[in-house]
N, C-alpha and C positions, 0 to 999 in steps of 0.2 A: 235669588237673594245673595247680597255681597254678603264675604265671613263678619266685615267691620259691623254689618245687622243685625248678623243672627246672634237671636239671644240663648243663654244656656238654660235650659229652664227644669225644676226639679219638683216633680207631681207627685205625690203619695195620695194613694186608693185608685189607681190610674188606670186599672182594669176596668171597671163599669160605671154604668151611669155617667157623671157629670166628668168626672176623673179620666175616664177614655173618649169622651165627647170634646173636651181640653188636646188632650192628645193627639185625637185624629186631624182636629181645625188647625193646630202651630205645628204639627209636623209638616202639615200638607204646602204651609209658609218657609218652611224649609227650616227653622231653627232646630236645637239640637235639644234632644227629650230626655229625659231620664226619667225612669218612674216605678211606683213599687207597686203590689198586690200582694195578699196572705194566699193567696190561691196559687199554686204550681200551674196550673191547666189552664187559667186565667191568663199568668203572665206569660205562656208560650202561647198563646192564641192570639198574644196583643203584640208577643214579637215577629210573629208573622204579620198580622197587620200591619206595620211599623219597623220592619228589618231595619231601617235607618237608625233607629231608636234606641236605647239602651235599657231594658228592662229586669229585674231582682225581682225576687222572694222575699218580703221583706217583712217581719210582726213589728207594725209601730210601737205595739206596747211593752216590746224587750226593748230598753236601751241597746246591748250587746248587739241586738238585730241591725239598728239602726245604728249603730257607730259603726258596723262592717260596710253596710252599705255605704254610708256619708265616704269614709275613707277611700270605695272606689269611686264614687263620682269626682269627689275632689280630686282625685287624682289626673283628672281631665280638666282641671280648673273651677273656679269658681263661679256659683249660680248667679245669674241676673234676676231668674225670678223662683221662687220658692212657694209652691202653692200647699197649701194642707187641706188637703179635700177630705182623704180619709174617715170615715163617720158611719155608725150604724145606729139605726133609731128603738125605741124596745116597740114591743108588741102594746097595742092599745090598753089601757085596764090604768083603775087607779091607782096612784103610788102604792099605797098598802099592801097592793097584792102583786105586784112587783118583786121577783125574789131577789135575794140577797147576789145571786150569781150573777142574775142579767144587769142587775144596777148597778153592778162592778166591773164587768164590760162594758157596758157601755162609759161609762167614765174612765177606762181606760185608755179604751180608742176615744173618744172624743174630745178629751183633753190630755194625758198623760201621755199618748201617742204625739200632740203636737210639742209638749213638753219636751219631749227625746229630742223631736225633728231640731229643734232649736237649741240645743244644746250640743248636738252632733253637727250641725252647718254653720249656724251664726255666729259664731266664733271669728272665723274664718273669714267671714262677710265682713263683718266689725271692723277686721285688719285691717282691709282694703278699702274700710268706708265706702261701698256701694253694693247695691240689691235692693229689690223689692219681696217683701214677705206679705203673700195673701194668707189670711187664714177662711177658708171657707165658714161662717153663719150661718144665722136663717133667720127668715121671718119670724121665729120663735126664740129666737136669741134677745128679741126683741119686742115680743108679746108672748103672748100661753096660749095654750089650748089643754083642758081637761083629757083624760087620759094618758098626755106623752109628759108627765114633767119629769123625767131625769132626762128626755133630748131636749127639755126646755132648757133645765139647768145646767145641762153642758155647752149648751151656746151661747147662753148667756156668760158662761164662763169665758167661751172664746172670746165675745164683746171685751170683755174686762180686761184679761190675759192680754190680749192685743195692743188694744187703748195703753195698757200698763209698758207693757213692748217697745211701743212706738218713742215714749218719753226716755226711755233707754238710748237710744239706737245714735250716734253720730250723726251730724247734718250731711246729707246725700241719701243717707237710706230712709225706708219707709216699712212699716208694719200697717196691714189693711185687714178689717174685718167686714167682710164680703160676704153680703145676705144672695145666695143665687138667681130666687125667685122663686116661684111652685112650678117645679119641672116633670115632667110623666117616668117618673123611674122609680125600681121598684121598694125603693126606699116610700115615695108618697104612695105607693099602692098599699104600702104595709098602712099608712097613714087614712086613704080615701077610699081605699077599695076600687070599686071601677069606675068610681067618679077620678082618679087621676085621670084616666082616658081625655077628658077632658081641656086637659093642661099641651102646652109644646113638649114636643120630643126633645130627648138632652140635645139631637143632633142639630136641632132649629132651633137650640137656646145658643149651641155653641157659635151660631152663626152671628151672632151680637155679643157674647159673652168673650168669645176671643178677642177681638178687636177689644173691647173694653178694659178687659184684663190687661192685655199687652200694651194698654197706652197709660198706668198707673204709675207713679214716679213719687220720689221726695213730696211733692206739691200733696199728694195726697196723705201724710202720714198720721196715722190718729184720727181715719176718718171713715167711720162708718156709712158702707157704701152698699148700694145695689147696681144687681147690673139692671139695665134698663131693658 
């Protein structure tokens, strides 16, 4: 790949599931990664994986986290593409018995985390008038299912958040809220139990998901998407 191709691209939750299956596919394309995980052991595992790569320790739900980190990426210039994958789901059970801790985690990282992301890099974007900003969805962002609504209501928030984004943003850039699909990781196992088994592996989602992702642009802004 020529330098004039490769894109800069900047993944949080990059260690597992959809977030390291991202990774593995556009590093393998030769562009340049950067990307975070709350796990120590996680992101050294992924920098072995990925030596080309740049990877951080990073809590999306500290701003201070995330402004350290934004500072060194930018220091290598700014992103082309911005992905917010980052996401945990709570454990099945009706809201009511959902405690006060987990429903505040989870709406940390699932919205207050993208919150940071975008106040620590977009800025910057803005300048420059160019990037694409995916925000990871879901299928429930955009329908329910009984037992998960605070992961209903945070992606549903991301829908919003996004859509809201997008009407901000300069003409050149784009804001996308990006339903994955039902992928086998262990986020839908917390969800299906062993019927995830069932679904594609993230590594056979990434094989259509990359391409997809990496051909999103201006054209698409404000446009609630799946990958196919």
């Amino acid at each position: 790949m020529s330098i004039k191709n490769r894109l800069r691209i900047v993944i949080t939750g990059a260690t597992r599931g959809l977030g390291e299956a991202l990774v593995l596919g556009m590093s393998e394309l030769g562009h340049e990664i950067y990307g975070c995980g709350s796990s120590e052991a996680n992101v050294e595992a992924l920098q072995k994986k990925v030596p080309q790569g740049k990877f951080a320790v990073v809590d999306v739900t500290q701003e201070k986290s995330v402004e350290k980190w934004a500072k060194s990426v930018l220091g290598h210039g700014l992103p082309d593409l911005l992905i917010n994958n980052a996401a945990v789901i709570n454990k099945p059970a009706p809201l009511w018995e959902i405690s006060e801790k987990e429903f505040r985690n989870l709406i940390d990282v699932n919205i207050n985390g993208i919150g940071n992301v975008i106040r620590c890099f977009v800025p910057s974007m803005v300048g420059a008038k160019k990037g694409v900003i995916v925000n990871l969805s879901s299928a429930w962002g955009r329908s329910v299912s009984g037992g998960f609504a605070p992961y209903c209501a945070s992606k549903y928030a991301v829908e919003g958040l996004t859509k809201a984004l997008a009407l901000e943003l300069p003409q050149g850039m784009a804001a996308i809220p990006l339903n994955p699909g039902v992928i086998n990781t262990d986020m839908l196992k917390t969800a299906f139990g062993n019927g995830a088994s069932s679904y594609h592996s993230a590594s056979t989602w990434a094989k259509s998901a990359v391409p997809f992702i990496l051909g999103l642009n201006a054209a698409n802004n404000g446009t609630s998407l799946t990958v196919p």
